[in-house]
N, C-alpha and C positions, 0 to 999 in steps of 0.2 A: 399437683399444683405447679409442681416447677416445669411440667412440658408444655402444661396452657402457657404461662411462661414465655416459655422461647419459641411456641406458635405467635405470640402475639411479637411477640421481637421482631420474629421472622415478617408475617404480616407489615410491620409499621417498616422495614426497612424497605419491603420489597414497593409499596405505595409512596416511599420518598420517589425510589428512582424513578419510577411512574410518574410523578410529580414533574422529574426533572426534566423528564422525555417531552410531557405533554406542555411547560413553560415554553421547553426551547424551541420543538418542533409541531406543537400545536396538537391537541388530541388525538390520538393515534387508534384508529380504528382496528377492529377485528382484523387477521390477516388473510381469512376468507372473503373479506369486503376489497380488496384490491386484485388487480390485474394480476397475468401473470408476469415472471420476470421477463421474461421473454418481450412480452408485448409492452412491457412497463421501459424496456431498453429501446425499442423502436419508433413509441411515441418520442422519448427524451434525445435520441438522436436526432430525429426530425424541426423537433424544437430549434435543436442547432445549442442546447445548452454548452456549456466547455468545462465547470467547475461544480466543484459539491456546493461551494456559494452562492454561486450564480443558479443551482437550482432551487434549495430554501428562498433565495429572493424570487425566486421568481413563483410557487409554491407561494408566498407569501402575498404576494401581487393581483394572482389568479386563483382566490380560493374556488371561486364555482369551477372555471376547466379544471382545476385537481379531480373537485368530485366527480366530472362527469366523465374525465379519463380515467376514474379510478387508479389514481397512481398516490402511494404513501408519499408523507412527508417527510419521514425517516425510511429510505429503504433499507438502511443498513440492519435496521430494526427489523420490518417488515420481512424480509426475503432470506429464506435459507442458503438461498444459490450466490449469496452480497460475495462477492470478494475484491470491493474496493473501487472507486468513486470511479476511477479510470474504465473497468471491465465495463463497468453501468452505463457510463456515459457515452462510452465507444470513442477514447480519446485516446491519442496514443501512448503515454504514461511515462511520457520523457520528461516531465516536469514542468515547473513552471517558465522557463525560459527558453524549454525545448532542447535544451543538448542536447547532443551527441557525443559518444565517444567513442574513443578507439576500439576496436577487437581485441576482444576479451584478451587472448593469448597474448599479445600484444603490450597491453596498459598490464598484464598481470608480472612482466617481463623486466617492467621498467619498474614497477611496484616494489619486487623482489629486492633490486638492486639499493635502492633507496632502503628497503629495509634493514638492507646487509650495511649500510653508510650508517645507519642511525642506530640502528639495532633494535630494529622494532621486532618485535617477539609475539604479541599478541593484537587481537582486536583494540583495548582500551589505547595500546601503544601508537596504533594506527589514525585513530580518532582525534589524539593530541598533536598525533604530528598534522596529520591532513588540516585538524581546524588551523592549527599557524600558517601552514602554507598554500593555503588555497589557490593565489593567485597561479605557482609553480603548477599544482597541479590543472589549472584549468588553463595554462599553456600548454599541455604536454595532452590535454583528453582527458582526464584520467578523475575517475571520481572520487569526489570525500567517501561517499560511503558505498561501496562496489554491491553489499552484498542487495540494496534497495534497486537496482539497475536494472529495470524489465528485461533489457538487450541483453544483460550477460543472464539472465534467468530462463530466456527460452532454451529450449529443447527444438533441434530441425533434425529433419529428418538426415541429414548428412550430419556425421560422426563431427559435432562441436563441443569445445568444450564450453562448460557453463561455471559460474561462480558456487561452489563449495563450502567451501570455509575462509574465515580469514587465516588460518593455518595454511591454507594452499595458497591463497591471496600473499603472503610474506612469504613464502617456501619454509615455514619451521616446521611442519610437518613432514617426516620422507615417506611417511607411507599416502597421504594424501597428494603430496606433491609430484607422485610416478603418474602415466597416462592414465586419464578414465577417461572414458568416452561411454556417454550416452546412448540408447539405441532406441 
């Protein structure tokens, strides 16, 4: 009796969330009923869409083109291959105001410094200082949160460095903070 139980538990929680999917993004179809990713990134680039917003309204707007592109209302849901509204939409993932900043080694340099001033030691330390001083760092490049940064996260094929940890990000790390290089 107690496993029917926590079948049925299991059951009624797994039909909220379902619930909560099909509220927000509208009944969600089989995942063999949509396109593939592939072809689901090429209509949506064509579109000219720019935001995960701006695709739900528009998804919203155009129920019949959804059906007849076959394209989910939640892809994040739908698509094994999702890794994030930017990859899908074929945006460039600088954010919403498009920053830029510095080279890595660079802003990681002046980062250091600052942390040796303040004595910032960890992530949380970094977060408290960066939220107070925003303004400083987006005079200098340099971002509140480094490890979110597409730019410092690619891999090129020429030996760069990329963002690691916030340990190497403050230098309190010495074993992360010596050369790695990517290959």
């Amino acid at each position: 009796m107690a496993k029917t139980t926590k079948a049925k538990q299991r059951k009624t929680a797994t039909s909220k969330i379902d619930r909560r999917v099909r509220a927000r993004f509208g009944a969600v179809r089989p995942k063999g009923d949509f396109c593939r990713y592939s072809e689901a990134r090429i209509i949506v680039k064509t579109l000219g869409i720019r935001t995960g917003a701006e695709y739900r309204r528009w998804c919203a707007e155009h129920p019949r083109r959804v059906r007849q592109l076959r394209l989910p209302r939640a892809p994040h849901v739908c698509y094994r291959a999702w890794s994030g509204w930017h990859a899908f939409l074929g945006t460039s993932g600088r954010g919403r105001t498009g920053r830029t900043y510095l080279e890595f080694d660079a802003a990681r340099k002046i980062a250091r410094e600052w942390a040796k001033q303040h004595r910032l030691t960890s992530e949380g330390d970094w977060m408290r200082w960066a939220g107070k001083h925003r303004a400083l760092l987006a005079q200098h490049k340099i971002p509140v949160s480094p490890s979110t940064v597409l730019q410092y996260k690619k891999v090129q094929k020429t030996k760069r460095r990329i963002f690691i940890s916030y340990a190497d990000w403050l230098g309190t790390n010495t074993a992360a903070s010596k050369p790695h290089f990517h290959e």
